[in-house]
VOGU-3710 file (C-alpha; in Angstrom, 3 decimals, decimal comma):
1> xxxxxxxxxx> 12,538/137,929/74,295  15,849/138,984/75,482  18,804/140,050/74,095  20,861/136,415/74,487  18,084/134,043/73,521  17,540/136,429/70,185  21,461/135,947/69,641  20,887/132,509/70,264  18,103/132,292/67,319  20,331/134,372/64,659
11> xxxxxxxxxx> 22,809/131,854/65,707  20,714/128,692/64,490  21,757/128,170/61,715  25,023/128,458/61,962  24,829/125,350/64,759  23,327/123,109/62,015  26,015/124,296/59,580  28,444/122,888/62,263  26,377/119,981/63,292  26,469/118,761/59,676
21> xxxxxxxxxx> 30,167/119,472/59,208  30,878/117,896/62,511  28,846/114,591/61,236  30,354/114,719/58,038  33,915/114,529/59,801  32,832/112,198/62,098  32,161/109,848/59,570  35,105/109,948/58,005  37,426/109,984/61,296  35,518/107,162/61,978
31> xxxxxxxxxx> 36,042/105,202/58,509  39,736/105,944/58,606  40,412/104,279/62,047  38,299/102,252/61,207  40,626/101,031/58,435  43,546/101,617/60,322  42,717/98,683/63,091  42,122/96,764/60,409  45,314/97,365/58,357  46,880/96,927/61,395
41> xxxxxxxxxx> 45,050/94,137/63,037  45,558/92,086/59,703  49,669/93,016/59,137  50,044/91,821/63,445  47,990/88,762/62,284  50,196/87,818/59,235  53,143/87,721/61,838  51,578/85,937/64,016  51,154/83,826/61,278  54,401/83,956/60,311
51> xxxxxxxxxx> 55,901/82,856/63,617  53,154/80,218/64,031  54,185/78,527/60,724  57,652/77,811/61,490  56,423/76,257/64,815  53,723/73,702/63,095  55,780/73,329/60,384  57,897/71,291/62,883  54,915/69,468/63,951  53,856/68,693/60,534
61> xxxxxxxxxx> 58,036/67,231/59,954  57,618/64,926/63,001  54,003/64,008/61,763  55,294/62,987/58,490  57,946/60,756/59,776  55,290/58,884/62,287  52,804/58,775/59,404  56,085/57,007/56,998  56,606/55,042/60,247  53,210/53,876/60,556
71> xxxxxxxxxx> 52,560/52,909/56,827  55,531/50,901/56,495  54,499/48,878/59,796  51,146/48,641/58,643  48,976/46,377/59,151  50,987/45,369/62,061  50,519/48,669/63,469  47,150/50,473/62,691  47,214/53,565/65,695  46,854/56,463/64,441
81> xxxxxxxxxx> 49,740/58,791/65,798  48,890/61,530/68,373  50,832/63,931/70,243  49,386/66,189/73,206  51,651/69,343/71,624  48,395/69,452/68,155  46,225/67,782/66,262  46,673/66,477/62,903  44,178/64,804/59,806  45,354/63,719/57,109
91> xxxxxxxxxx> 43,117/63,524/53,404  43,743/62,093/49,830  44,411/63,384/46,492  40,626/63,712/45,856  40,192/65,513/48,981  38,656/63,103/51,261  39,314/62,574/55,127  41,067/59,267/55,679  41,616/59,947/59,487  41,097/63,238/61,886
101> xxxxxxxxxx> 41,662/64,043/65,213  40,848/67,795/64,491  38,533/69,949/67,384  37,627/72,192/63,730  36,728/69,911/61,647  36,597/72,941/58,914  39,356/72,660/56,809  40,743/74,818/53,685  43,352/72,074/51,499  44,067/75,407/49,238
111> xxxxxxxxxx> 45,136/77,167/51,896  48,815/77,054/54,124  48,285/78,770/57,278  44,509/80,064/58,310  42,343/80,568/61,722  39,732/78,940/61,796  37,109/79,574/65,397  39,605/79,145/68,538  41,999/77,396/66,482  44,842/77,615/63,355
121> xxxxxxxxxx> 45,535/75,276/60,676  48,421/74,607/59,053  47,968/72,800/55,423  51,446/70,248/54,367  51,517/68,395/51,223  53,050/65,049/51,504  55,432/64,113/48,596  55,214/60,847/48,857  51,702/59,340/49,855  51,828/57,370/53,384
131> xxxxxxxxxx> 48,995/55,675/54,072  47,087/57,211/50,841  47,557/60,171/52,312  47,959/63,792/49,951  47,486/66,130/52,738  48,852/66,641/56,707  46,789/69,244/58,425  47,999/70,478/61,480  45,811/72,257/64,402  47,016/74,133/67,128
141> xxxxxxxxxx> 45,012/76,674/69,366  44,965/79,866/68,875  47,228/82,244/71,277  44,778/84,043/73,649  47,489/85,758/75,041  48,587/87,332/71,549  44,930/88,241/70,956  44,418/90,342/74,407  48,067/92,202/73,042  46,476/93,066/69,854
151> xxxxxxxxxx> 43,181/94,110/71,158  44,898/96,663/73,894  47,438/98,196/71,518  44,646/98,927/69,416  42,516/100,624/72,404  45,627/102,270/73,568  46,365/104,265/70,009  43,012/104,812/68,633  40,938/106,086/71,783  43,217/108,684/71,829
161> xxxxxxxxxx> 43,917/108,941/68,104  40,091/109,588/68,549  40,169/112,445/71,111  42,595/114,274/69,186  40,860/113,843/65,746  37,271/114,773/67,019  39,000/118,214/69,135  40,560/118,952/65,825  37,266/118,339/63,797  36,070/120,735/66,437
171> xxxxxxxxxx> 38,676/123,248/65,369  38,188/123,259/62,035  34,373/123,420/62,277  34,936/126,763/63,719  37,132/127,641/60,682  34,221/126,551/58,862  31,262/128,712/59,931  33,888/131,665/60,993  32,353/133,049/57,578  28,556/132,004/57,762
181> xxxxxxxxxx> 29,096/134,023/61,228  30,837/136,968/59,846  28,014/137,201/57,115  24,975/136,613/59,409  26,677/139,663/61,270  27,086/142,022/58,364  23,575/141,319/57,280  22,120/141,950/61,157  24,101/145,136/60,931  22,636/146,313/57,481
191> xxxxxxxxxx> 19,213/145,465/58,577  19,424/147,430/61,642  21,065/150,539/59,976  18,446/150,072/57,386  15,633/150,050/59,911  16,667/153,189/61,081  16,759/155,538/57,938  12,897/153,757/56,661  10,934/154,741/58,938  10,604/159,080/58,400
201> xxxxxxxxxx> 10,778/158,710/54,828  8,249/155,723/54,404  6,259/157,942/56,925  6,315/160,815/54,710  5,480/158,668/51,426  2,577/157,124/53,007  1,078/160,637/54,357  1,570/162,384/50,990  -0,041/159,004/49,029  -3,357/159,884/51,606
211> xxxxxxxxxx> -3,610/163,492/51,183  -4,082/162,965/47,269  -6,644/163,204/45,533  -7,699/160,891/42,809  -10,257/161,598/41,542  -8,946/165,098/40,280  -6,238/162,862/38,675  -5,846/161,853/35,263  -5,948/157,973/34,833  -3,083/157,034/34,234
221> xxxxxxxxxx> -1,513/159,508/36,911  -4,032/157,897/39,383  -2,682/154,259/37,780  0,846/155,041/38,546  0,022/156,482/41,790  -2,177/153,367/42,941  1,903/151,128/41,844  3,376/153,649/44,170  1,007/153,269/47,160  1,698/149,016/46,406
231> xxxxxxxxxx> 5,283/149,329/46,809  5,235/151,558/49,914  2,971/149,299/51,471  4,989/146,683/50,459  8,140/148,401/52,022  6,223/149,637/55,118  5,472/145,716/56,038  8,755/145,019/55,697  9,646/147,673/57,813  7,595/146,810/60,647
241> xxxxxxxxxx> 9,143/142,759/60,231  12,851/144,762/60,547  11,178/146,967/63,977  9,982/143,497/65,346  13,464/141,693/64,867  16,092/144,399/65,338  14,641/147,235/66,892  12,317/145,719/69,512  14,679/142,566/69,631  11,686/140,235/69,331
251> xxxxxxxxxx> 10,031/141,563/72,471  6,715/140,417/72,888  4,286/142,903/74,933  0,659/142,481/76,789  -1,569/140,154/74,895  -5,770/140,554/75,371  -8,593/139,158/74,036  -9,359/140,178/70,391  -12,058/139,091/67,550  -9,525/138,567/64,697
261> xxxxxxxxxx> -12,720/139,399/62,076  -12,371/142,923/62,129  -8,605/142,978/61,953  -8,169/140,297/59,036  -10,755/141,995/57,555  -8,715/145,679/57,705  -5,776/143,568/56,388  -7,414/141,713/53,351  -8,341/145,604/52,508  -4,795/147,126/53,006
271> xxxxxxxxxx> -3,848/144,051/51,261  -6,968/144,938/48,185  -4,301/146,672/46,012  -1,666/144,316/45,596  -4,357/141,549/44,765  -5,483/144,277/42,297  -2,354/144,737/40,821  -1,471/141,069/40,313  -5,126/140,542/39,209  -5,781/137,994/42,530
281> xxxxxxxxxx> -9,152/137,060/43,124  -9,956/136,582/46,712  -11,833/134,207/48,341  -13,713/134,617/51,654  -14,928/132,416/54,378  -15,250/134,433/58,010  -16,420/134,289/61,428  -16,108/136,310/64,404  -13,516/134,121/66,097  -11,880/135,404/69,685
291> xxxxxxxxxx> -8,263/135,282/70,302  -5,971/136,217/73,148  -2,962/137,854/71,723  -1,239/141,234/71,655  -2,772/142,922/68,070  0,566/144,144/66,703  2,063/140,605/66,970  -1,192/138,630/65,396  -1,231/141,660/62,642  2,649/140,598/62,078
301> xxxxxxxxxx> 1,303/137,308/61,509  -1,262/138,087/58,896  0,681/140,615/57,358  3,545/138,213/56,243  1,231/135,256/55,308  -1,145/137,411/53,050  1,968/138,964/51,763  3,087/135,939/50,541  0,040/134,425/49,522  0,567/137,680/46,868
311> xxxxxxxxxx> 3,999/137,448/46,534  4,163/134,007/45,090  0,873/133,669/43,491  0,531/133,347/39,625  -0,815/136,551/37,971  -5,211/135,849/37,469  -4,302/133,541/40,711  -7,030/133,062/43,979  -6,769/133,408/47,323  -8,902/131,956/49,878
321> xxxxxxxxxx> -8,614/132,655/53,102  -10,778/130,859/55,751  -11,365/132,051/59,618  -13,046/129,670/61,761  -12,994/128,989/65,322  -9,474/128,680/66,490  -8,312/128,618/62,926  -6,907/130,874/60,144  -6,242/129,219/57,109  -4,977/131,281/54,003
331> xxxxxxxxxx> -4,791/129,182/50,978  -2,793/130,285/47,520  -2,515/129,133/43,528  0,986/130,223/43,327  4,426/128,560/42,768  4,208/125,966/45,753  7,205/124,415/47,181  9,010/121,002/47,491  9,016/119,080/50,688  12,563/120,356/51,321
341> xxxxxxxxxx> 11,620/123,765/50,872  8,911/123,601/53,419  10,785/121,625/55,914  13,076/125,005/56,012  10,603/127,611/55,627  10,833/129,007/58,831  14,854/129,480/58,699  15,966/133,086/59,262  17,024/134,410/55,329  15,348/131,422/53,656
351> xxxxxxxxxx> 14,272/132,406/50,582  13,253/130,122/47,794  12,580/132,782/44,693  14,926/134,842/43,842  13,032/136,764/41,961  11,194/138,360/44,924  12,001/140,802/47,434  12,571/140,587/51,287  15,313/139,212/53,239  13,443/135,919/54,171
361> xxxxxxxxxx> 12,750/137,047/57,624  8,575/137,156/57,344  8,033/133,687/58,299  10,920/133,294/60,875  9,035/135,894/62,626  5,700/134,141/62,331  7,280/131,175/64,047  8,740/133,121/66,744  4,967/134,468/67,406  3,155/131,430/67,087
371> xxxxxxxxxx> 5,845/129,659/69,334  5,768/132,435/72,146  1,530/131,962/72,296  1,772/127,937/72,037  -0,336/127,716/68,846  0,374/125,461/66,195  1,232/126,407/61,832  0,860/123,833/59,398  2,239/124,092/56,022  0,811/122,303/52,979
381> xxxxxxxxxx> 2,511/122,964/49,534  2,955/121,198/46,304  5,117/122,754/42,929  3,340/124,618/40,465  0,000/124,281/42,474  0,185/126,229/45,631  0,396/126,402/49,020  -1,718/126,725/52,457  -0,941/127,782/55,873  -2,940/126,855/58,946
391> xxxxxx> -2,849/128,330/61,500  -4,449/126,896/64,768  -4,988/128,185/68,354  -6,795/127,254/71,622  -10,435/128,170/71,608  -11,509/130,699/74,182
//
């Protein structure tokens, strides 16, 4: 792996952060134009209105006079009056039509001035009632001509009230992760320094734990030794997680083919004392089972799911761990996790206990492994009754 695409990785999540900022803003850039077209649209409407009115209101005067014509000629005279400029209706006190001409035949007697499809109604009340009429409506179309106007303004100030909104949201979503990026930085450099200084003392402690002997060793001497050898094992595969992700910068080296028996079976025994410790009872299912993989990479693997199959198991817990062909399965009574928590498992720094140790890197490491050879992990977890990884490969 090289140099820029493990950048790119400890870089992640600091995309997402922005992502869901960026969304976030989105949204809300989004739901305030939104609102502004409309505040606008509906003010540019009421004066369109406005102008409108004073126009049919003139129509609805010369109606009113042909309508007092007509009733006092009537029944001489029985046409309804018509006049190519609108169209009218006219309807009782009770609300019902006595005559229409009206393309909408929709109408709104509450109402003064309203659109109604392709056309606008205007709503007079007749003092005096001609022809038994209460109410004059008066239809006119609506002006296409003022509704392209409206509809370009709007284009021409909020596409680019848009742009410069969304290269601002831009902006400030740099502002935002400027300190997610200065911490992920800190903590890379810590890790690396740290790396450094473990490895000749850790040496040294491991060496010295060997060359004891035991059995020469007063109980609770040899009890106090056995906690020391746990947490420099404990250290040591840390350690080799920090080598893997700083100091080798992910680099993955020649892979062969390996029976994964033997080597799960030295790992379940570096593993024995920490199972010991905690009082773990393990369970064991295995098969020779062939695998084409470098060994320090699938040993990185094993290490970090055994460790924590330990790690987050209840004290007088089990542990069952299953190898088949093409699978590995490594099943736990601990803590479990939500379906949240699983979802981001594999995040670089997750960690989801803060009572434990470790940086949260274990796992993001076992992804980057099981990615690089194209096999497949499967988490299954539920709270407070444990959790199982899978882990599934081609068979050879």
């Amino acid at each position: 792996m090289s140099r820029n695409k493990a950048t790119a990785i400890h870089l992640s999540s600091e995309t997402k952060a922005r992502r869901r900022f960026l969304l976030l803003y989105g949204f809300f850039v989004l739901l305030l134009i939104g609102l502004s077209i409309l505040f606008y649209y509906r003010s540019q409407e009421q004066l369109m209105f406005s102008q409108q009115r004073i126009r049919m209101m003139e129509y609805a005067s010369v109606q009113a006079r042909r309508l007092k014509h007509l009733h006092r000629r009537f029944p001489k005279e029985t046409k309804y009056p018509r006049d190519n400029r609108f169209e009218s209706a006219i309807y009782d006190l009770e609300y019902q039509k006595i005559f229409s001409t009206l393309t909408e035949p929709k109408v709104d007697l509450h109402a003064v001035i309203y659109q109604v499809g392709e056309k606008i109604h205007l709503v007079k009340v007749l003092d005096d009632y001609y022809l038994g009429a209460k109410y004059l409506i008066i239809e006119v179309a609506r002006d296409g001509q003022w509704y392209a106007g409206i509809m370009k303004r709007i284009l021409l100030y909020a596409l680019p009230a848009l742009l410069g909104l969304m290269l601002l949201g831009i902006y400030l979503s740099k502002l935002f992760v400027q300190p997610m990026q200065r911490s992920i930085v800190l903590l890379d450099r810590f890790i690396k320094d740290t790396t450094h200084e473990l490895n000749t003392p850790l040496s040294a402690i491991l060496t010295n734990i060997e060359m004891i002997n035991r059995e020469e060793m007063a109980v609770d001497n040899a009890r106090k030794l056995t906690r020391i050898e746990i947490g420099a094992r404990t250290v040591s595969t840390l350690y080799e997680d920090l080598k893997f992700m700083v100091l080798e910068q992910g680099r993955v080296t020649q892979s062969q083919e390996l029976d994964l028996l033997p080597i799960l079976q030295s790992r379940l025994e570096y593993f024995s004392l920490a199972m010991e410790a905690k009082k773990v009872t393990l369970h064991k299912e295995l098969v020779p089972t062939l695998i084409t993989v470098n060994r320090g990479l699938i040993i990185r693997v094993i290490d970090n799911l055994l460790s924590n199959a330990i790690k987050y198991n209840k004290r007088d817990g089990e542990i069952t761990v299953t190898l088949e062909e093409g699978r590995l399965m490594i099943e736990d009574s601990g803590i479990g996790m939500s379906q949240v928590q699983v979802e981001g498992i594999f995040e670089r720094y997750s960690r989801f206990n803060e009572t434990e140790g470790g940086f949260g890197i274990g796992l993001n490491i076992v992804k980057k492994i099981v990615e690089h050879y194209g096999m497949k992990i499967a988490v299954e977890s539920t709270e407070g009754v444990g959790t199982t990884m899978i882990l599934q490969w081609s068979k050879t």
